[in-house]
PyMOL CGO cylinders between C-alpha atoms (Angstrom):
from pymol import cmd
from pymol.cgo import CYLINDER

trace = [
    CYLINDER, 113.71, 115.63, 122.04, 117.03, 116.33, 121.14, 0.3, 1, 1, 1, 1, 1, 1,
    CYLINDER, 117.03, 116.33, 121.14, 119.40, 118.25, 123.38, 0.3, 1, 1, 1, 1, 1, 1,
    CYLINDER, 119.40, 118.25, 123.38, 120.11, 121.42, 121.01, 0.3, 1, 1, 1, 1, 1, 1,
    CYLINDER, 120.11, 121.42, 121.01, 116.20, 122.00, 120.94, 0.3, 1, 1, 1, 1, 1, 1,
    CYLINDER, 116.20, 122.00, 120.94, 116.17, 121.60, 124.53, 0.3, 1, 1, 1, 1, 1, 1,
    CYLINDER, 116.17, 121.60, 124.53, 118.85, 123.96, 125.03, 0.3, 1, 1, 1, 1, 1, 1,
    CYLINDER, 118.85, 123.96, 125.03, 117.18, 126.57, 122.78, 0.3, 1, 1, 1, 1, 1, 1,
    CYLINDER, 117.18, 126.57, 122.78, 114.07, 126.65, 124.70, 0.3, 1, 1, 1, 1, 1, 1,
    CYLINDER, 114.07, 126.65, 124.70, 115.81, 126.80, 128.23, 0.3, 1, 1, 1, 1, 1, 1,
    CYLINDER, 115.81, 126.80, 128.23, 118.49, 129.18, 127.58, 0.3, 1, 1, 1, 1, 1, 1,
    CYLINDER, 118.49, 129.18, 127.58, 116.00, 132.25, 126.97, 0.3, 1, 1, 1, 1, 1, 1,
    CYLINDER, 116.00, 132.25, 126.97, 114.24, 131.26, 130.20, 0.3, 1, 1, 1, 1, 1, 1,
    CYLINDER, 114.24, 131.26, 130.20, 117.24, 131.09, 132.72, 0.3, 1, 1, 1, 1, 1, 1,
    CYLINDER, 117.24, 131.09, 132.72, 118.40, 134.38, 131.26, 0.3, 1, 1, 1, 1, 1, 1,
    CYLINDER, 118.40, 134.38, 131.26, 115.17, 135.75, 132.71, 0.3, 1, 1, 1, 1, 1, 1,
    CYLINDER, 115.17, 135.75, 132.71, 115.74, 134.70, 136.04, 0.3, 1, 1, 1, 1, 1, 1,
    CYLINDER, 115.74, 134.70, 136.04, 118.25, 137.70, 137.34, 0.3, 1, 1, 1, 1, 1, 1,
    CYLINDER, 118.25, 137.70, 137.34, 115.40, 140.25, 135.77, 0.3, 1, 1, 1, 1, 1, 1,
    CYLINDER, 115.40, 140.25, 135.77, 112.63, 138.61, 138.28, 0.3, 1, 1, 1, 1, 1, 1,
    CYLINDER, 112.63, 138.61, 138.28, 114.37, 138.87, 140.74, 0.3, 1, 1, 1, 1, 1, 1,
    CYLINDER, 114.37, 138.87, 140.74, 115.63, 142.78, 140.03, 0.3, 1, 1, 1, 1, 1, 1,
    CYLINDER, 115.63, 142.78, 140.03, 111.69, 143.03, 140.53, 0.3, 1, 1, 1, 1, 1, 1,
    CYLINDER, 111.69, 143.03, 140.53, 111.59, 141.20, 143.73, 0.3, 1, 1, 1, 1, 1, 1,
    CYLINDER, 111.59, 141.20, 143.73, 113.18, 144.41, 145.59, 0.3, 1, 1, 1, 1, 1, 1,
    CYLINDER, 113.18, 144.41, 145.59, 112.33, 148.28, 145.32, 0.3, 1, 1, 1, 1, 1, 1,
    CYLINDER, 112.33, 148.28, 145.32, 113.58, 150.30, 142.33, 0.3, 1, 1, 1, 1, 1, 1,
    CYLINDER, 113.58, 150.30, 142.33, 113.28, 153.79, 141.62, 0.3, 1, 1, 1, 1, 1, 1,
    CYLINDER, 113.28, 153.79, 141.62, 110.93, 154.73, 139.13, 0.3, 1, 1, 1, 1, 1, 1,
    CYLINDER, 110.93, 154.73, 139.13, 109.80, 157.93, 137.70, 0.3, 1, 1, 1, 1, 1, 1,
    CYLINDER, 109.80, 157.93, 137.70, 112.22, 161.24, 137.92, 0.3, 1, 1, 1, 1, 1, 1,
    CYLINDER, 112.22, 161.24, 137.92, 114.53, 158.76, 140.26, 0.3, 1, 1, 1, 1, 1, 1,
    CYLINDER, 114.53, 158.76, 140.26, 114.79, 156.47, 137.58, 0.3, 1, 1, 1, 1, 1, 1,
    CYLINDER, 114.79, 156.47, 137.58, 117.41, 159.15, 136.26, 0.3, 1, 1, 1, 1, 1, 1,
    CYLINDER, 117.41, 159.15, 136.26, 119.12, 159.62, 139.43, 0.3, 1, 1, 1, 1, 1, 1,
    CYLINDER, 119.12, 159.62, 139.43, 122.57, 158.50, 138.38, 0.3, 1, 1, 1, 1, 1, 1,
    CYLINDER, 122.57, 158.50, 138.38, 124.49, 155.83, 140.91, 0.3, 1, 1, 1, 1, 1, 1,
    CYLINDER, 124.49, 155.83, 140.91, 127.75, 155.61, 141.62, 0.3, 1, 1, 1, 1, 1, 1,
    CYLINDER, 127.75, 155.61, 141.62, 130.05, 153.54, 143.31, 0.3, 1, 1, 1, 1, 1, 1,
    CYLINDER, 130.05, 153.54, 143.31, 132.46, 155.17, 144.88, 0.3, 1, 1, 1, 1, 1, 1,
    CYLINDER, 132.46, 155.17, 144.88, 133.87, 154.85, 148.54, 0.3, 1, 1, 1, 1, 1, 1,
    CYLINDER, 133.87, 154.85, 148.54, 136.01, 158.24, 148.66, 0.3, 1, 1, 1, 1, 1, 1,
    CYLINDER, 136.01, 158.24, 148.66, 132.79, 160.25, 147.95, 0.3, 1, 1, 1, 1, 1, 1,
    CYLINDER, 132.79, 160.25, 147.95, 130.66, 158.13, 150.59, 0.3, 1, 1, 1, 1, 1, 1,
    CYLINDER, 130.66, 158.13, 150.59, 133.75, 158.78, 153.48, 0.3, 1, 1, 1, 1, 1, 1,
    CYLINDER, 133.75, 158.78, 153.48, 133.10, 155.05, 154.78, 0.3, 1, 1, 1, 1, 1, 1,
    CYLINDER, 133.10, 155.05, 154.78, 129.68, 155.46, 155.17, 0.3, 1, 1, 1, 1, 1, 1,
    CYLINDER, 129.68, 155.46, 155.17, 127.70, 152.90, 152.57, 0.3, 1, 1, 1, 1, 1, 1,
    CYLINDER, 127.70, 152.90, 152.57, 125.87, 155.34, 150.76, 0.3, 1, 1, 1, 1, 1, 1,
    CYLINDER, 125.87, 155.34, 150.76, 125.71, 158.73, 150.62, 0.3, 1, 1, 1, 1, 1, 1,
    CYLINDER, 125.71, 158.73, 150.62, 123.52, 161.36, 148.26, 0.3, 1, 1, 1, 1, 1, 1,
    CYLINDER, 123.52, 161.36, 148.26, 123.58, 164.68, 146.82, 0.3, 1, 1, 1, 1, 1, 1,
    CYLINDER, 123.58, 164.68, 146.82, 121.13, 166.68, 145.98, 0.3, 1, 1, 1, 1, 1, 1,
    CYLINDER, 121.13, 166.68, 145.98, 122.48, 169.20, 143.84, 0.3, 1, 1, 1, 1, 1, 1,
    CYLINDER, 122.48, 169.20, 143.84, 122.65, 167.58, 141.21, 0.3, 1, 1, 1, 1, 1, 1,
    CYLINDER, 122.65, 167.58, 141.21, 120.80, 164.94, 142.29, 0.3, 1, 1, 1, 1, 1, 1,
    CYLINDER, 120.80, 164.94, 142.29, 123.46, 162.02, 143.06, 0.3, 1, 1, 1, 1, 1, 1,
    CYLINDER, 123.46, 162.02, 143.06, 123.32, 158.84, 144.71, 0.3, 1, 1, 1, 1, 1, 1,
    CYLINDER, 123.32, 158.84, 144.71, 127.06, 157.00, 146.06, 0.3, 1, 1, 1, 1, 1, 1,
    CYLINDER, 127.06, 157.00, 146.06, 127.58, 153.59, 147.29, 0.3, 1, 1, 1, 1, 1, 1,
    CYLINDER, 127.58, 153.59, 147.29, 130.44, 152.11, 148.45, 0.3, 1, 1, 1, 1, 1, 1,
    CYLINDER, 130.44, 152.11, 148.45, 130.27, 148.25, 147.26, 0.3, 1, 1, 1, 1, 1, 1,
    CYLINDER, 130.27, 148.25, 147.26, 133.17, 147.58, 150.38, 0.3, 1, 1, 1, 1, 1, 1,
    CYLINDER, 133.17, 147.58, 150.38, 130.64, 148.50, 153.04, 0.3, 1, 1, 1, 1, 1, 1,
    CYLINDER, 130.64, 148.50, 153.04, 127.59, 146.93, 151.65, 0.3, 1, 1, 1, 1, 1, 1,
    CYLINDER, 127.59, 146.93, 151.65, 130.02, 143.87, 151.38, 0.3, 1, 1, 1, 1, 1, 1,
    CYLINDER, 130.02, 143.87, 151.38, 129.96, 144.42, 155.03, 0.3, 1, 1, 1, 1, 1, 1,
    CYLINDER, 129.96, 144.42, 155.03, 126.77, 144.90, 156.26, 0.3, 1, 1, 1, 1, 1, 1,
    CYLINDER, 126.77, 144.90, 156.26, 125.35, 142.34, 153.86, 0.3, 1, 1, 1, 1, 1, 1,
    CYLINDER, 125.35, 142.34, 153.86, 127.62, 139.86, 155.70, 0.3, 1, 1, 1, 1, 1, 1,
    CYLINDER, 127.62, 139.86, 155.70, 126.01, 140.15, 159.48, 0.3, 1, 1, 1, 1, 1, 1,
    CYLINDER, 126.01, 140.15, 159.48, 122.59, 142.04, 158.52, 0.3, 1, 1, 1, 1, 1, 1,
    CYLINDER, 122.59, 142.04, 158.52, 121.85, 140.85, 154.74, 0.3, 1, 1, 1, 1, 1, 1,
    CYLINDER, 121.85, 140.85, 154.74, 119.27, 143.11, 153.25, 0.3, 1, 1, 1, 1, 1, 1,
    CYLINDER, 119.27, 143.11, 153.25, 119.92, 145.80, 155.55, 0.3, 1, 1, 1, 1, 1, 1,
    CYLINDER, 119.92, 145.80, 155.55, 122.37, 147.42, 152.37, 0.3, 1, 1, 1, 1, 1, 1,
    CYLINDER, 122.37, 147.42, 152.37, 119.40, 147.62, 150.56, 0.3, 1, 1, 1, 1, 1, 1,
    CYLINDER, 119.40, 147.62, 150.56, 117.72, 149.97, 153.14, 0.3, 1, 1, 1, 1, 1, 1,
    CYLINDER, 117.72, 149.97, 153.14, 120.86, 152.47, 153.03, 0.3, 1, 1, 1, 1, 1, 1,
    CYLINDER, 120.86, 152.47, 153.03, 119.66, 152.43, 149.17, 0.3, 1, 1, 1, 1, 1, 1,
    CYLINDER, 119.66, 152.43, 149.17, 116.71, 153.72, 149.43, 0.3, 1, 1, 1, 1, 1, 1,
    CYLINDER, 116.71, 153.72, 149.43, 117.41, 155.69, 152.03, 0.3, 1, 1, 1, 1, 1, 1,
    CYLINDER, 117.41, 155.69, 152.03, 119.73, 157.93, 149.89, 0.3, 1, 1, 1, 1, 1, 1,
    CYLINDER, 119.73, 157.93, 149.89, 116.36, 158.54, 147.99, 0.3, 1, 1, 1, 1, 1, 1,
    CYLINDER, 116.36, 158.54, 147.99, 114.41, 159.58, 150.10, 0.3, 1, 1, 1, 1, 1, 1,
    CYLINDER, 114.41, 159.58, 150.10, 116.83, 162.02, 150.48, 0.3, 1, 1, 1, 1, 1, 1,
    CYLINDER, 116.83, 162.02, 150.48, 116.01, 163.00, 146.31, 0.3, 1, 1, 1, 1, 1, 1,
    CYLINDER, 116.01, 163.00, 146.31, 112.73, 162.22, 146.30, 0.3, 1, 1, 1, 1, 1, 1,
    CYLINDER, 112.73, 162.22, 146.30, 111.86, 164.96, 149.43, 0.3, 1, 1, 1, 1, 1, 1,
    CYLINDER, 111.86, 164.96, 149.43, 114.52, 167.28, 148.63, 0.3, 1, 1, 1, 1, 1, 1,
    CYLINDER, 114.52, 167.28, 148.63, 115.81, 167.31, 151.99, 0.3, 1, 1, 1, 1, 1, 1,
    CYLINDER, 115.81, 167.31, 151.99, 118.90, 166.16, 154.07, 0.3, 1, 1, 1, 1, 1, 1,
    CYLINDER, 118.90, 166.16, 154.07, 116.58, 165.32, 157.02, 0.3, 1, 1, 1, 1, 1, 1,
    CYLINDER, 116.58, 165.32, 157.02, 117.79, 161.76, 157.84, 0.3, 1, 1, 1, 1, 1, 1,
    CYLINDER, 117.79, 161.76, 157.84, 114.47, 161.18, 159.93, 0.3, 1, 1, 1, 1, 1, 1,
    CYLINDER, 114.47, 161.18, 159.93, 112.67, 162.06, 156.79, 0.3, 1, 1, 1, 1, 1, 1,
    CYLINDER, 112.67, 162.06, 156.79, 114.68, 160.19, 154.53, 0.3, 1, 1, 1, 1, 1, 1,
    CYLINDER, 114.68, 160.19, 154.53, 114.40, 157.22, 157.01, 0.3, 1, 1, 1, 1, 1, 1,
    CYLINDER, 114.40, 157.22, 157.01, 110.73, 157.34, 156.75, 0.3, 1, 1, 1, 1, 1, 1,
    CYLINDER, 110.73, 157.34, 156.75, 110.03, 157.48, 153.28, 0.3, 1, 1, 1, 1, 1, 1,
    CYLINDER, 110.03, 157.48, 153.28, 112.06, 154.83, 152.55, 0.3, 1, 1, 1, 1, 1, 1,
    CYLINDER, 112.06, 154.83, 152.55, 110.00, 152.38, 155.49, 0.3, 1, 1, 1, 1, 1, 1,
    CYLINDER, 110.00, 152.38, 155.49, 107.15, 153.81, 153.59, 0.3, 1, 1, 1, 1, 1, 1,
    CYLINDER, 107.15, 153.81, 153.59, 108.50, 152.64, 150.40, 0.3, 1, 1, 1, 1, 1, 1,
    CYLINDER, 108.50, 152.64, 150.40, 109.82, 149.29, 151.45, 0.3, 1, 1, 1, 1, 1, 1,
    CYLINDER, 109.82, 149.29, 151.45, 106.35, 148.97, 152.95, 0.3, 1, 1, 1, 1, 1, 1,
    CYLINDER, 106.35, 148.97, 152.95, 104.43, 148.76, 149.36, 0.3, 1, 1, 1, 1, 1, 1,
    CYLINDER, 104.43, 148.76, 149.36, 107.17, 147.07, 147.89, 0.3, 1, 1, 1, 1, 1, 1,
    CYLINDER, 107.17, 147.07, 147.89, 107.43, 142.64, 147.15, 0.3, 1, 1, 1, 1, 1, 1,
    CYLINDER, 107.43, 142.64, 147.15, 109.87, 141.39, 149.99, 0.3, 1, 1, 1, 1, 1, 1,
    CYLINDER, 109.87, 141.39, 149.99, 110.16, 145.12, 151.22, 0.3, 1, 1, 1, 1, 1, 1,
    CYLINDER, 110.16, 145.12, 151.22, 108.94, 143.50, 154.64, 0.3, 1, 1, 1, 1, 1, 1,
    CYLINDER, 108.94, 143.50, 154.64, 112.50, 141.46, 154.44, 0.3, 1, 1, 1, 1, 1, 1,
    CYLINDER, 112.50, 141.46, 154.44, 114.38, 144.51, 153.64, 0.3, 1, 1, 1, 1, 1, 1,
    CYLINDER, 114.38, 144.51, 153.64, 112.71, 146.26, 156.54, 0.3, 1, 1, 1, 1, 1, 1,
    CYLINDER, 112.71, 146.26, 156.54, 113.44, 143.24, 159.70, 0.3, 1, 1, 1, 1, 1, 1,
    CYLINDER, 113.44, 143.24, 159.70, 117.05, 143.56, 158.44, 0.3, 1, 1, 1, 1, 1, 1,
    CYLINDER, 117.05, 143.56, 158.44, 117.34, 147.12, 158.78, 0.3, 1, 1, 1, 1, 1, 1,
    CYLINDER, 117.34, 147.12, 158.78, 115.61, 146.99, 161.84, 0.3, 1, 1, 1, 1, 1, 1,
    CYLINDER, 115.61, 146.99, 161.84, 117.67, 144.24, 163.36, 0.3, 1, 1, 1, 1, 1, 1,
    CYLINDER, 117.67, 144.24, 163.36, 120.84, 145.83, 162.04, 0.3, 1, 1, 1, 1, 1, 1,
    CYLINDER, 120.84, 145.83, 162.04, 120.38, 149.23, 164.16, 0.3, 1, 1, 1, 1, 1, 1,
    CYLINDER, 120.38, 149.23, 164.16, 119.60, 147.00, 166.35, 0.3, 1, 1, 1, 1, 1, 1,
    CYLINDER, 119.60, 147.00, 166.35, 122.66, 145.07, 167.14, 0.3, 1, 1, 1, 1, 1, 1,
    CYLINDER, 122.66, 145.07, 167.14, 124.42, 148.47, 166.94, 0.3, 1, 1, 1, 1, 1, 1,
    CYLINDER, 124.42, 148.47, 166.94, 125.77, 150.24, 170.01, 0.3, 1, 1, 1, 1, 1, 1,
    CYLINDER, 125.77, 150.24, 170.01, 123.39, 153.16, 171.46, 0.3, 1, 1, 1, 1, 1, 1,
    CYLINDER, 123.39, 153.16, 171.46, 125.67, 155.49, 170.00, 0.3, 1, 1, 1, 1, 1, 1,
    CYLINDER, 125.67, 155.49, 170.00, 123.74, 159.00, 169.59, 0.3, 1, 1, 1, 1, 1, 1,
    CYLINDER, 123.74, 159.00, 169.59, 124.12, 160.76, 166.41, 0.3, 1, 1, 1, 1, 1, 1,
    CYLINDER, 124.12, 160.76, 166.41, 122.53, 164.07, 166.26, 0.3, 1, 1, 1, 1, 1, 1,
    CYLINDER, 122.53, 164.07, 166.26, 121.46, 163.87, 162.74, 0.3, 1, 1, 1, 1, 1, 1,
    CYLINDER, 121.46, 163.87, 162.74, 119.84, 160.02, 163.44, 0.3, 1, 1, 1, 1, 1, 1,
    CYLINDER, 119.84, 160.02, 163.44, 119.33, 159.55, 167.02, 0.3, 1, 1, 1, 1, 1, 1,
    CYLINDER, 119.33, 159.55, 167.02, 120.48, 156.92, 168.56, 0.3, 1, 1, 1, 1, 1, 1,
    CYLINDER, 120.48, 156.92, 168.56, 120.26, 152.99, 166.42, 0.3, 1, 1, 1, 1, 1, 1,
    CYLINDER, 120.26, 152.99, 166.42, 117.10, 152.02, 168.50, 0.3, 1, 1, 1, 1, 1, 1,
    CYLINDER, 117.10, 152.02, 168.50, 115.21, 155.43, 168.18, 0.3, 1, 1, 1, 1, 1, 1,
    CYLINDER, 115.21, 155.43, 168.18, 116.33, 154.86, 164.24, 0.3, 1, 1, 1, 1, 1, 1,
    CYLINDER, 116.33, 154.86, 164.24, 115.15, 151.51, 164.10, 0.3, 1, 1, 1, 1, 1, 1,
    CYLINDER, 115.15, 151.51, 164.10, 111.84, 152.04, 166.11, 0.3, 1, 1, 1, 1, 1, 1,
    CYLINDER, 111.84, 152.04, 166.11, 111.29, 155.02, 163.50, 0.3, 1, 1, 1, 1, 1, 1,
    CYLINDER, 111.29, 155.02, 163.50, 111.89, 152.75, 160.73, 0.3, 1, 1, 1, 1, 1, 1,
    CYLINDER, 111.89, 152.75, 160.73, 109.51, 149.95, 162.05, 0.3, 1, 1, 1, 1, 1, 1,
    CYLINDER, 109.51, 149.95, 162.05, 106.88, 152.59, 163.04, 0.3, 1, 1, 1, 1, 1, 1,
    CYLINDER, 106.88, 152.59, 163.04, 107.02, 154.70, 159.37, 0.3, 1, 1, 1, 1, 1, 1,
    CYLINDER, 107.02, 154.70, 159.37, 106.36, 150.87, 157.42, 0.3, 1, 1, 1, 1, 1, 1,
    CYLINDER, 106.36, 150.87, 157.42, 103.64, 150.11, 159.94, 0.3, 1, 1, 1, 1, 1, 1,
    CYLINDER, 103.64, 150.11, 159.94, 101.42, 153.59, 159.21, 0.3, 1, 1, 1, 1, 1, 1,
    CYLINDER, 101.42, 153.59, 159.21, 101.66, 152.46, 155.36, 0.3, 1, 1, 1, 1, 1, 1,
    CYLINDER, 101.66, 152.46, 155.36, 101.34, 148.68, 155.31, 0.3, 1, 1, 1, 1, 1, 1,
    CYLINDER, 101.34, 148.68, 155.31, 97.31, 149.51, 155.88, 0.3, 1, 1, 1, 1, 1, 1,
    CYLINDER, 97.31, 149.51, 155.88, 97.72, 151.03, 152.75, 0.3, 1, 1, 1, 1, 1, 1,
    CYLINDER, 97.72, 151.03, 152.75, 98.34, 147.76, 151.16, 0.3, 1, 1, 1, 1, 1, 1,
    CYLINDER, 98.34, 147.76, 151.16, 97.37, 144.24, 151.13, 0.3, 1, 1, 1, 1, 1, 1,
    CYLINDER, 97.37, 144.24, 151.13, 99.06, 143.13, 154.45, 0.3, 1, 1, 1, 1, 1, 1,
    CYLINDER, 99.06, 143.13, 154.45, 98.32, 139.52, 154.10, 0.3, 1, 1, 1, 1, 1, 1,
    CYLINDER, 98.32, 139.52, 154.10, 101.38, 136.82, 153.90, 0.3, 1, 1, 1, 1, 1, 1,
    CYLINDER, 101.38, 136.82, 153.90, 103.44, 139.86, 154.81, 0.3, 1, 1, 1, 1, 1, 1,
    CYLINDER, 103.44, 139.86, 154.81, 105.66, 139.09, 158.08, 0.3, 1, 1, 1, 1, 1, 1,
    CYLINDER, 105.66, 139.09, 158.08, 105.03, 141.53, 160.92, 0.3, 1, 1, 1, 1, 1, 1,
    CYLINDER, 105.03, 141.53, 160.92, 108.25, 143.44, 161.62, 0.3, 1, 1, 1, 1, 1, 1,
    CYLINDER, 108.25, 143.44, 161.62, 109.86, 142.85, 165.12, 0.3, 1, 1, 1, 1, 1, 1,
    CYLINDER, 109.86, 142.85, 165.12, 108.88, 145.41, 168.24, 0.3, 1, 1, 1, 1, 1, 1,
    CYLINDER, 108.88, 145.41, 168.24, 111.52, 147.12, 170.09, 0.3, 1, 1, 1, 1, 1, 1,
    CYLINDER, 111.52, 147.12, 170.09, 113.28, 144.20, 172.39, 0.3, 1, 1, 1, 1, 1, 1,
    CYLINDER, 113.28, 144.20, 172.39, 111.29, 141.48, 170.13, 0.3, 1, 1, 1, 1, 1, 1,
    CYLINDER, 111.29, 141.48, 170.13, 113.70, 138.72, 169.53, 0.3, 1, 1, 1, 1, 1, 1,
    CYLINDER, 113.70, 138.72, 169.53, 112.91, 135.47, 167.26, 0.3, 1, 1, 1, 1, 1, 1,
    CYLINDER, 112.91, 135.47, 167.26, 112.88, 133.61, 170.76, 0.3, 1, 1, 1, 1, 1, 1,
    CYLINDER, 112.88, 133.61, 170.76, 110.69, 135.97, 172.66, 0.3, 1, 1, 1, 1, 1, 1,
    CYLINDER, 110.69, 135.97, 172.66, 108.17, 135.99, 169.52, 0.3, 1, 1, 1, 1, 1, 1,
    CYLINDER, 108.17, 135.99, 169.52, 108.01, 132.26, 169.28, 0.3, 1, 1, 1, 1, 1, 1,
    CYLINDER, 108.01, 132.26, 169.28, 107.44, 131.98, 173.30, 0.3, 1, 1, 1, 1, 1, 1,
    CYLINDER, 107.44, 131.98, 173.30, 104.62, 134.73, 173.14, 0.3, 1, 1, 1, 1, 1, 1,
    CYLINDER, 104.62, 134.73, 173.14, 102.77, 132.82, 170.23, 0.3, 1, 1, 1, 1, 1, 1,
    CYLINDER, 102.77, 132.82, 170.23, 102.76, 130.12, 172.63, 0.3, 1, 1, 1, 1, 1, 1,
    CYLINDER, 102.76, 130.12, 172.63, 101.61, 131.63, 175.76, 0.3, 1, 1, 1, 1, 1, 1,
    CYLINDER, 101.61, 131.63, 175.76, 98.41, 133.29, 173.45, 0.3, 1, 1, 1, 1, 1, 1,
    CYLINDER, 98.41, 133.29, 173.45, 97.71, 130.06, 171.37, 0.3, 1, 1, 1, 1, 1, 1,
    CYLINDER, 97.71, 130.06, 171.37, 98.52, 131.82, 168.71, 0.3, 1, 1, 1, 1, 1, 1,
    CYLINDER, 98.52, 131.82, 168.71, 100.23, 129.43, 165.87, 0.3, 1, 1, 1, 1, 1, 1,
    CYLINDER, 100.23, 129.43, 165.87, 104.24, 130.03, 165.31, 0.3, 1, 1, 1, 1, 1, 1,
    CYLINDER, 104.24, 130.03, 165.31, 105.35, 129.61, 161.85, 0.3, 1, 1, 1, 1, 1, 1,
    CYLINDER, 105.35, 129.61, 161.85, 108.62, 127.62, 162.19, 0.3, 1, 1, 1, 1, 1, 1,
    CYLINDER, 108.62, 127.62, 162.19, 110.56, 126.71, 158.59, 0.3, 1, 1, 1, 1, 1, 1,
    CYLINDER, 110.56, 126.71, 158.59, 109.44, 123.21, 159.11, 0.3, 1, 1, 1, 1, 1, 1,
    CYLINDER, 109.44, 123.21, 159.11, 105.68, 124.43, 159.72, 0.3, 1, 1, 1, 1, 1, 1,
    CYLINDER, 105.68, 124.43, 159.72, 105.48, 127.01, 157.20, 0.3, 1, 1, 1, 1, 1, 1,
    CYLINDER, 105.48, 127.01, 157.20, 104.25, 125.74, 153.67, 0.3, 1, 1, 1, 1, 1, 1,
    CYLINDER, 104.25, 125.74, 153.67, 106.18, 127.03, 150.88, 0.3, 1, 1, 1, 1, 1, 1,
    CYLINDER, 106.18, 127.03, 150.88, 105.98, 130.64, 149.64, 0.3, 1, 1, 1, 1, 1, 1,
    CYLINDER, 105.98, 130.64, 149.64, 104.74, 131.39, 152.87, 0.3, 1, 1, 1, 1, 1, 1,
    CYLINDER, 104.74, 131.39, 152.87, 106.70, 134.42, 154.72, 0.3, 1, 1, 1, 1, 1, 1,
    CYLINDER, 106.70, 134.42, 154.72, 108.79, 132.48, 158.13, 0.3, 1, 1, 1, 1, 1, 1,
    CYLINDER, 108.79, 132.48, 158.13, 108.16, 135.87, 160.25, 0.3, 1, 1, 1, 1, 1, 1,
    CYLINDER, 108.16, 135.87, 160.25, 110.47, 138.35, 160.24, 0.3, 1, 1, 1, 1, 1, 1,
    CYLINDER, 110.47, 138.35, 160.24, 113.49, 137.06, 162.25, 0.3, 1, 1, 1, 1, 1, 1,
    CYLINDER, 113.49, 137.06, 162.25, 116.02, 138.29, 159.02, 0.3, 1, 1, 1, 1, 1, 1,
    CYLINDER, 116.02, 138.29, 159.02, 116.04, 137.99, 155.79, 0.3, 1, 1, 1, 1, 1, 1,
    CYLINDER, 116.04, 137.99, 155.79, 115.71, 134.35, 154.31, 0.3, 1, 1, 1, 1, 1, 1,
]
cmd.load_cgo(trace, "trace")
């Protein structure tokens, strides 16, 4: 086999591998498809994304998802479709827009990875109270409840169970063990099969 015809066949194939893994995460679809998105850190005033509703408008600012996606990876994605929500409801509730985006991420492939790094992003936050979110805990333990009333919506199975209030990776591992119930450790788990969900992988 010569290396041209080699090349012809491969080429076409590794240029599909960015678009499977666009599918690998949540997109908007329908009338959100046309929601435009912009990047633009004046408009979001250092938060990482911001919407607006009228008319409808999504902003990100790529400097601050730099930053989260450096301690919490995933947890960017969240903010995402969070600013959705917003959209999709027609509403600046954040508690709303919170839910429907745990809802979302719920139904979605790896939306269960997306979710543990939100969750363990508020999470490492200081208790800092915001009247429009609560305080990170109540916002995380909102987000974690929301995707747990929908995943019996869906198949649940190989899907990691996202982490309790004061759950920890160690504390998870150590209750598997006091209930016989097996731990899935990297070097246990076969592959393709979710690790838990201690972060994003």
């Amino acid at each position: 086999m010569n290396r041209c015809f080699l090349a012809a066949i491969l080429t076409p194939l590794l240029l599909l591998l960015p678009a499977i893994r666009v599918y690998a995460q949540w997109v908007p679809t329908g009338t959100l498809a046309a929601v435009p998105v912009v990047q633009d850190c004046n408009e979001t005033g250092g938060d990482v994304a911001v919407s607006r509703l009228d008319p409808p408008t999504i902003y990100i600012c790529q400097a601050v998802v730099k930053l989260i996606r450096r301690k919490n990876p995933g947890a960017e994605h969240f903010y995402f479709v969070h600013e959705f929500g917003h959209v999709a409801q027609g509403t600046s509730d954040e508690a709303a827009a919170d839910c429907w985006a745990a809802k979302e991420l719920a139904k979605t492939p790896n939306g269960s990875r997306y979710l543990a790094a939100a969750i363990e992003h508020f999470r490492q936050r200081p208790n800092e109270y915001s009247p429009r979110y609560g305080s990170p805990n109540e916002r995380a333990e909102r987000i974690r409840s929301c995707a747990e009333e929908e995943r019996p919506n869906y198949d649940a199975v190989d899907r990691p169970v996202l982490p309790k209030r004061g759950e920890t990776p160690e504390r998870r591992r150590a209750g598997c063990i006091k209930t016989a119930e097996p731990c899935k450790t990297p070097s246990a788990s076969r592959l393709g099969q979710p690790l838990g969900a201690s972060g994003p992988s």
